[in-house]
N, C-alpha and C positions, 0 to 999 in steps of 0.2 A: 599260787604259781601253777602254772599250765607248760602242758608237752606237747607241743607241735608233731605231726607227723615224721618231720625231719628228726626229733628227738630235740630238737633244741630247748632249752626253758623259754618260757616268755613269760611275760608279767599281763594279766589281764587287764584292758583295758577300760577303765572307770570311766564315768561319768566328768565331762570338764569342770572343776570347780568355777561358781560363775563370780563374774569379778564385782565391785562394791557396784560400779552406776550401774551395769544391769540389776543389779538389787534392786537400786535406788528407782529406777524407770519401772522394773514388776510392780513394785510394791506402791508408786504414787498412783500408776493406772491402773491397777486394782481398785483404791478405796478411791479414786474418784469417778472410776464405772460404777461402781457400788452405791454412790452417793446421787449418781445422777438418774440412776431407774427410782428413785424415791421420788427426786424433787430437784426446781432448780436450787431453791434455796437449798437443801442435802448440800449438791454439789459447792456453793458458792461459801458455806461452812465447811465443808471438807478443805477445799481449796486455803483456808483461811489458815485451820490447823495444819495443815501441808506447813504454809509457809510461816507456823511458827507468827502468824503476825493477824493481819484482817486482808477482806476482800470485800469488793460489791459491785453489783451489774448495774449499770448503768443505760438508763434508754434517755433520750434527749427529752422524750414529750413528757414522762411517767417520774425522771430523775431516777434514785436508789430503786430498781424494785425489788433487788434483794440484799444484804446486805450481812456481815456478821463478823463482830457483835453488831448491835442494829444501831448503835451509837456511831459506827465506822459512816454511814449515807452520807453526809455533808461534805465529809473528806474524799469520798469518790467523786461523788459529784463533781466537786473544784477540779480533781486533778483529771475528770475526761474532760470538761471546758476548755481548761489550759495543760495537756500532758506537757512541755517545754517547761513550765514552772515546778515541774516538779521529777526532776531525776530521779530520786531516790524509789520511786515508784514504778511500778509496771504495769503497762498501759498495754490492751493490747484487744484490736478491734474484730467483731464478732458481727452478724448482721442485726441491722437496727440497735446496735446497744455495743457497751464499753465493757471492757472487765477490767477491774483497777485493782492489783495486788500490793499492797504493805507490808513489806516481811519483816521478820525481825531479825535482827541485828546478825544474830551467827548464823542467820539460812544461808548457804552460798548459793553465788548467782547465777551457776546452769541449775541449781536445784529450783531456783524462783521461776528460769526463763520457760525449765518442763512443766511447770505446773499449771504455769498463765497458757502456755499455749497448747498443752492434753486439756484444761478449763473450756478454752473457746473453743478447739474441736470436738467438745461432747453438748454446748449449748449450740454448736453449729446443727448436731446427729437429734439433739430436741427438737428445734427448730424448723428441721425436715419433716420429723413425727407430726407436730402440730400442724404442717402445713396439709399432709395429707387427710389429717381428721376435721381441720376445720370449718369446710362446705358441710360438713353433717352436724358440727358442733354449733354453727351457727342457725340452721335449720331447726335444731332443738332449742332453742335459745327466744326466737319468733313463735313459736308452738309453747312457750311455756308464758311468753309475754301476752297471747294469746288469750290464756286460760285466764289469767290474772286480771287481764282486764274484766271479763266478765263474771270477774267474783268466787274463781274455781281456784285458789293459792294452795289448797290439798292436791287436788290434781295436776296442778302445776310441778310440785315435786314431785309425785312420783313420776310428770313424763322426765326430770331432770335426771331421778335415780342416783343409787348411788350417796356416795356424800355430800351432792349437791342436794337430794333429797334428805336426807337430816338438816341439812344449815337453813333449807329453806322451811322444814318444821317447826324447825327452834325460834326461827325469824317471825315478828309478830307485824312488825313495819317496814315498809319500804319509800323510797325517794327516787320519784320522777325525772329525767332531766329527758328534756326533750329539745335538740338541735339542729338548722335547716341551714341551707347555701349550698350552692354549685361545688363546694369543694365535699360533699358530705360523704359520697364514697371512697375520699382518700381517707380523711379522718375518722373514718369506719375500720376501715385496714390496721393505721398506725394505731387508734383506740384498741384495738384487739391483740396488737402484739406487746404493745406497755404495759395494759393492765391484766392482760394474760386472762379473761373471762374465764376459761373452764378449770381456775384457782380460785383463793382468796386472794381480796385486794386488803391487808388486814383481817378484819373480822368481818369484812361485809363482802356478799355476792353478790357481782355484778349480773346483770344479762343485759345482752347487748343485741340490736336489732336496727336494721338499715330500712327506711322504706316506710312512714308512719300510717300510709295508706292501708295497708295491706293488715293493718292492725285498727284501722277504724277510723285514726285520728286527722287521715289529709293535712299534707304539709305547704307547704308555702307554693314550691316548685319541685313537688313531686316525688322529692329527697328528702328524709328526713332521718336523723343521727337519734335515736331513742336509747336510753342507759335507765335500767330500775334495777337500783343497789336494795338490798334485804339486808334486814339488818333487826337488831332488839332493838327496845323502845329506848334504851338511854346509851348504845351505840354511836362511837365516836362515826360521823360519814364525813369528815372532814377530806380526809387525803382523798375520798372520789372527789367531789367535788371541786378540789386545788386542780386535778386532775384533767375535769372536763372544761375547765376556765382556759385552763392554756390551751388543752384542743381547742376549743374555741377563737382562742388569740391565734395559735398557730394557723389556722385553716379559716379561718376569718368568716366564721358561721354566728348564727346569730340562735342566742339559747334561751331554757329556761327550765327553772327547777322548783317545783314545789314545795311545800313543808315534809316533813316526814308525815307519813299516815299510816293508821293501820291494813294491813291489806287489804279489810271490806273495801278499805276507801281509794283504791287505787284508782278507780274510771274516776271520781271526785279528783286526784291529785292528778289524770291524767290531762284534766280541762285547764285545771289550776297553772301547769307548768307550761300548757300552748297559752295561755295568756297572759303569762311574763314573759314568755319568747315575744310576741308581739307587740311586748312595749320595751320589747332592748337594741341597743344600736348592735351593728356590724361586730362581729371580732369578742361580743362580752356573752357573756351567761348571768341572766339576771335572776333572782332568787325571788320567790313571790311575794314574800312578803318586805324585801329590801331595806327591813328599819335599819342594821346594820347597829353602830351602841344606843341610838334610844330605843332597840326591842326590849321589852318589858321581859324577855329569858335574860338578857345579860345586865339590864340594871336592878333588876329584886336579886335581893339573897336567895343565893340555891336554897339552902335548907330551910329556910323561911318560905319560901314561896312551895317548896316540898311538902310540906308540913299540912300548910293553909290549904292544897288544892287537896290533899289527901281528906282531910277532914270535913273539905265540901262535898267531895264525890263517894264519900263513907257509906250512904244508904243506899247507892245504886249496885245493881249487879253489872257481871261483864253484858249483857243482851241493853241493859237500859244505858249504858257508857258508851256501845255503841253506836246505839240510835241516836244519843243527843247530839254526839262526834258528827256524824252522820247528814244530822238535820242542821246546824251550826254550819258546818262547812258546807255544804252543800247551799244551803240557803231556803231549801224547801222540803215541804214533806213529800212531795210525788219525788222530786228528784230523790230522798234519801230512802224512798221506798223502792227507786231501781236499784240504788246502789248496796241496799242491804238483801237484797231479792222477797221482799215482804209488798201485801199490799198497803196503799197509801193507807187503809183504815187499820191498819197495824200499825204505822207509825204513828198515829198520831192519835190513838188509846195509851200508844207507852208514853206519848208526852202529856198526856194529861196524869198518866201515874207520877209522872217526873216532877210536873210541877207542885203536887200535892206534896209529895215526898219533901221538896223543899222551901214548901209555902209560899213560894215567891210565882210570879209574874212571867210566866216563858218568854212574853210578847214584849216586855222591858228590851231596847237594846241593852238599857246597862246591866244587865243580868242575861244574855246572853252574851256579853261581851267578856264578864266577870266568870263563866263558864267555861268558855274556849279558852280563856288565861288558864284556867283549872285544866282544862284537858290536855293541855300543851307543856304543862308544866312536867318537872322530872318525879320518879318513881319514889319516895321515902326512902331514907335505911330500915326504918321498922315501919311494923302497921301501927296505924294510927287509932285509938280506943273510940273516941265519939265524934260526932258530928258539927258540924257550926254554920250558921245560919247567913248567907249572902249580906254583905256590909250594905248599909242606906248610902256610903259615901264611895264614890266608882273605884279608888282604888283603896282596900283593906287596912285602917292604921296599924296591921301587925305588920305590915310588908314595908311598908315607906310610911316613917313621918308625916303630915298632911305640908311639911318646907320642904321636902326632898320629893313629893310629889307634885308641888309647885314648878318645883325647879326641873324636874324630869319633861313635865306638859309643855313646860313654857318653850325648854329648847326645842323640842321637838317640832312645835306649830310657830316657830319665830318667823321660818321666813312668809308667814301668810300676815296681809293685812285684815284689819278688820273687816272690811265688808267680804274676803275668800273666807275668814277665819267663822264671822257667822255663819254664811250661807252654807259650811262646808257642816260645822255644827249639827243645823237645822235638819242637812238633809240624811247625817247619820244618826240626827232621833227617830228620823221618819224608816228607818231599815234600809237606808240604802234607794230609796223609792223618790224617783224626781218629779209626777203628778205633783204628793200632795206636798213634799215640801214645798217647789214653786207656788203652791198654792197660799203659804202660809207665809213665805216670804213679798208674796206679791208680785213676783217673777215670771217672766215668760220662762216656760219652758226649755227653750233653746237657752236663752240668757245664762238660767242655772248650770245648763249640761255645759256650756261654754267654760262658765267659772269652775266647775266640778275641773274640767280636763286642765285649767289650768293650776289646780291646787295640785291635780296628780304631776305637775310636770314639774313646779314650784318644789314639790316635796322629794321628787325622783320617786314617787312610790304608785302601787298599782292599786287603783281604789275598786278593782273589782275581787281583789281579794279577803274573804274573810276575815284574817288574820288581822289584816293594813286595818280595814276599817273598824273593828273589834280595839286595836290600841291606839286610831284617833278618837273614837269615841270617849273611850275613857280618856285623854288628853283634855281632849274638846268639856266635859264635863266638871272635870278636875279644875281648871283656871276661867270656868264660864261665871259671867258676874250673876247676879240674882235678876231673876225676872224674864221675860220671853225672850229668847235667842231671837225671832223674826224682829224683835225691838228694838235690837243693838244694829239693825242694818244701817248704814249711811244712804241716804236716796237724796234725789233733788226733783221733787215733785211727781206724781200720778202714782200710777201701779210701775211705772217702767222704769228701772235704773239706769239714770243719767252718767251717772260718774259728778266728781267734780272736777272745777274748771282749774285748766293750766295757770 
């Protein structure tokens, strides 16, 4: 107690006790400022425990991209498609994306309504940050796709820096996609705010770059949508790619994606994915090698087919698994002496060491084809002790039965008739080379290339791809009867095929 001048007593005057909701309001925009200078994901977990229940962000193009627990995605999704279906939910709209809160049961509902809506005012106050950094963000992004093409993937991370330069360390492979059409600068934008590039999308980093000129590759019409996801060798890259398929569908560009490659191999996967862009319609994203369930990754046993390539690739080092990779996909030794920065008499010393090593035949398609199976395959759980020597029969009896190898060839080359089924044969013994097989078939030239484009279109598949023509080969060998493939042709008189008669 206190004496006033006048002498009077007074009671000194405290501090106002502050009542429960302002509690409740400090304390939820507290820890979800707190959440949200870490991460969006921070915040959209904070936000979850807030309300006692889950939450998840939602973008139209990219669906969940954050989500928590991560089992909650599916149920956001639905309820930003249809919010009306789902009352009990709080919906509540943000730029380019949804926020969808599920509380539980005892949260009361001014407590759910401040959470959802201090939630989309601090992805609003992110959304601004990233908009001011991302003309430089993407600048780095072209500079680091840059380096990569030309074989620099060390220096490519450190121009990324930072944690983008660890992941790109760690990362040993990456996948191509490369997509074109008049709409490629919108879907460049909403690609950049779904997948969030200067994050993970998962476990893999995107870099994203507008304009494929400008990077070496010339696109159709001058636009060109280019994504190279980094990633480990047995790295799920599924959800990119779900990803760029709808970009694609949405913005109605026309795409393509390579195999996964090791970074040397990037300018190889960079050619590989302009050349399933160019054989895909409007609106799709075609994958290069498009076996889709007859690829020999989804019908052999993993750990069988694990196993067998480990044991075949037992004697090489990482420099000669390279090269082979290299010259395999690539298709030649000058081309795999750019792509490795060696000269061409470098590569092709290591592939006489290579062939020594495993006694066989490098010039065999069936033994190159039996290799790129090897190299493509997934990583072992453990190392493997000794070595094993390339099978006389194209696909391994440890992998498939010589019935289920049957049965695998057979579907796969069904829809070809005899006379596509030989000549297509023919000309994957010959490497891929249309001189000499026409030569062997007795075929003009054109004639061949004619039938070639139409086995490629019969099949949906790209026969300038290593990979495609690597498992018809082995098809083609597997269900081929005894005796010269040019013997099994159908003709009706001379060198020239007639066809037969209606």
């Amino acid at each position: 107690m206190t004496t006033s001048r006048a002498g009077r007593a007074q009671h000194r005057a405290g501090p106002a006790s502050a009542s429960p909701v302002e509690d409740t309001t400090y304390e939820v925009a507290r820890r979800l400022t707190h959440a949200a200078g870490r991460s969006g994901a921070a915040l959209i977990a904070e936000a979850a425990t807030l309300a006692d229940g889950w939450a998840a962000l939602v973008n139209p193009v990219a669906g969940a991209v954050h989500s928590h627990p991560h089992t909650a995605g599916p149920a956001g999704v639905r309820a930003a498609a249809h919010p009306r279906a789902h009352p009990h939910l709080t919906v509540q709209q943000v730029p380019d994306a949804v926020v969808v809160l599920g509380p539980g049961e005892a949260t009361p509902a001014p407590r759910v309504a401040l959470i959802a809506r201090m939630t989309a005012d601090l992805l609003l106050v992110r959304a601004r940050q990233a908009e001011e950094t991302r003309g430089a963000e993407q600048r780095l992004h072209t500079a680091a796709l840059h380096l990569l093409l030309r074989g620099h993937h060390r220096l490519a991370a450190d121009v990324l820096g930072g944690g983008a330069a660890a992941h790109a360390t760690r990362a040993t492979h990456a996948t191509v996609y490369r997509l074109t059409g008049s709409s490629a600068p919108a879907a460049h934008q909403a690609l950049w705010r779904a997948a969030q590039p200067g994050t993970s999308l998962g476990d893999t980093r995107m870099l994203v770059s507008l304009d494929g000129r400008s990077l070496g590759g010339g696109s159709l019409d001058g636009r060109e949508l280019v994504v190279v996801a980094l990633h480990g060798p047995q790295e799920d890259h599924g959800p990119t790619l779900s990803l760029l398929t709808r970009i694609a569908e949405r913005y109605q560009l026309t795409g393509g994606a390579a195999d996964p490659a090791p970074l040397d191999m990037i300018p190889t996967a960079w050619a590989e994915a302009g050349t399933a862009r160019n054989s895909a319609a409007t609106g799709c994203l075609v994958p290069v090698a498009g076996l889709g369930a007859h690829g020999l990754l989804r019908v052999l046993p993993v750990d069988r087919l694990a196993a067998w390539s480990a044991a075949v690739l037992q004697p090489f080092d990482r420099e000669q698994r390279r090269t082979l990779e290299a010259w395999l996909r690539s298709g030649s030794a000058q081309a795999a002496a750019h792509a490795l920065d060696v000269s061409e008499g470098t590569v092709r010393s290591r592939l006489r060491g290579i062939s020594a090593l495993l006694a066989a035949d490098l010039d065999s398609p069936t033994v190159q084809a039996q290799l790129l199976l090897a190299l493509r395959a997934p990583a072992p759980p453990e190392p493997v002790a000794s070595s094993v020597r390339l099978p006389a029969s194209p696909l391994p009896p440890e992998l498939l039965d010589p019935g289920q190898a049957d049965r695998w060839a057979s579907a796969l080359l069904e829809p070809l008739d005899t006379r596509l089924r030989t000549a297509l044969r023919c000309w994957l013994g010959q490497r891929g080379r249309t001189a000499p097989a026409a030569t062997e078939l007795g075929l003009h030239r054109a004639t061949l290339t004619a039938w070639l484009n139409k086995c490629g279109h019969v099949l949906g598949l790209d026969l300038s791809s290593a990979t495609v023509r690597a498992e018809l080969h082995l098809a083609a060998e597997t269900i081929a009867p005894p005796g010269d493939a040019a013997t099994a042709l159908p003709r009706r008189g001379g060198r020239t095929y007639r066809g037969a008669r209606p």
